[in-house]
C-alpha positions in Angstrom: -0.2 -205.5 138.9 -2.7 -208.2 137.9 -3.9 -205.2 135.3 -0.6 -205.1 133.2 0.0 -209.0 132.9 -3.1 -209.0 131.6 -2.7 -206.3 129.1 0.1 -208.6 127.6 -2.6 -211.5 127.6 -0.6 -213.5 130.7 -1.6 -215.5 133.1 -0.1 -216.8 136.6 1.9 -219.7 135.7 3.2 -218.2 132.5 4.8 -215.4 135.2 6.0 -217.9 137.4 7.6 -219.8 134.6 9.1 -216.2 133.0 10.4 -215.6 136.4 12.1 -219.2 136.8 13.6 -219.2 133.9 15.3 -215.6 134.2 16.1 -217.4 138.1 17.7 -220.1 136.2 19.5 -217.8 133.3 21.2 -215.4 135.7 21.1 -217.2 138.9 20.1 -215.4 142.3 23.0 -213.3 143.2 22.5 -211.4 139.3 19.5 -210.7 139.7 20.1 -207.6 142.2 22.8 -206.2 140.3 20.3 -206.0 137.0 17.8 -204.9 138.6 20.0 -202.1 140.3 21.2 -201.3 136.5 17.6 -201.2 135.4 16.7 -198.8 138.0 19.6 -196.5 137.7 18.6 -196.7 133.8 15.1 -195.7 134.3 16.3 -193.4 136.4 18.8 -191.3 134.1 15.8 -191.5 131.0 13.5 -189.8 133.3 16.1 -187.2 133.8 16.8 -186.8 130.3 13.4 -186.2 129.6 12.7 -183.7 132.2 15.6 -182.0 130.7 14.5 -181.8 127.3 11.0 -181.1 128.4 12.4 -177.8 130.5 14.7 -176.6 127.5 11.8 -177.2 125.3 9.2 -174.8 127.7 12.4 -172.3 128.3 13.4 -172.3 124.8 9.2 -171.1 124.1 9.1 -168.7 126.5 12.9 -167.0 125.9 11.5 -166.9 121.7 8.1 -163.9 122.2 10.0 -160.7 122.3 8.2 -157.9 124.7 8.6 -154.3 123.2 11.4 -153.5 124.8 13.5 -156.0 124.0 13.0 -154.5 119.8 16.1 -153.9 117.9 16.8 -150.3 117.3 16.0 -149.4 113.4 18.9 -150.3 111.1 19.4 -147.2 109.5 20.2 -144.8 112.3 23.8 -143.4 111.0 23.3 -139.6 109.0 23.7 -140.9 105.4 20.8 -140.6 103.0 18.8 -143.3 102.5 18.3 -142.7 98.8 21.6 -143.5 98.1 24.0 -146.4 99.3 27.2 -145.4 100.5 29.6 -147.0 98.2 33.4 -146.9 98.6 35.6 -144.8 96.7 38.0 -146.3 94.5 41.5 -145.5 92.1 41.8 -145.2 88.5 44.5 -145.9 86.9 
């Protein structure tokens, strides 16, 4: 704990007085009920990232296509392949 106060460059009393003043800002029967909403908080962006992180890995394995998932060719029916079959049309 001592490590990540002093990646923010603090010290003891500079905690104590952070924590006094947020004592003195919400008063002791608040500070639960934030604390409970910044847990539940953490808690649903973990699980939104776990979510996106699974779609992401499911979404790369569902895109290689094995052989025999290949389309059929598109030009299976009997007509020539020289020539487009073109609709046949009135004169008036």
């Amino acid at each position: 704990m001592n490590a990540m106060f002093a990646a923010f460059g603090l010290g003891g009393m500079e905690v104590v007085l952070i924590l006094a003043v947020v004592l003195i800002l919400f008063g002791a029967k608040k500070i639960p009920e934030l604390a409970k909403g910044l847990g539940s908080g953490i808690k649903e962006f973990k699980k939104a990232t776990k979510e996106v992180t699974d779609e992401i890995q499911n979404a790369d394995t569902s895109s290689t296509v094995t052989p025999s998932q290949k389309l059929p060719p598109a030009n299976t029916t009997a007509q020539s392949s020289s020539q487009p079959h073109l609709p046949e049309t009135k004169v008036i």
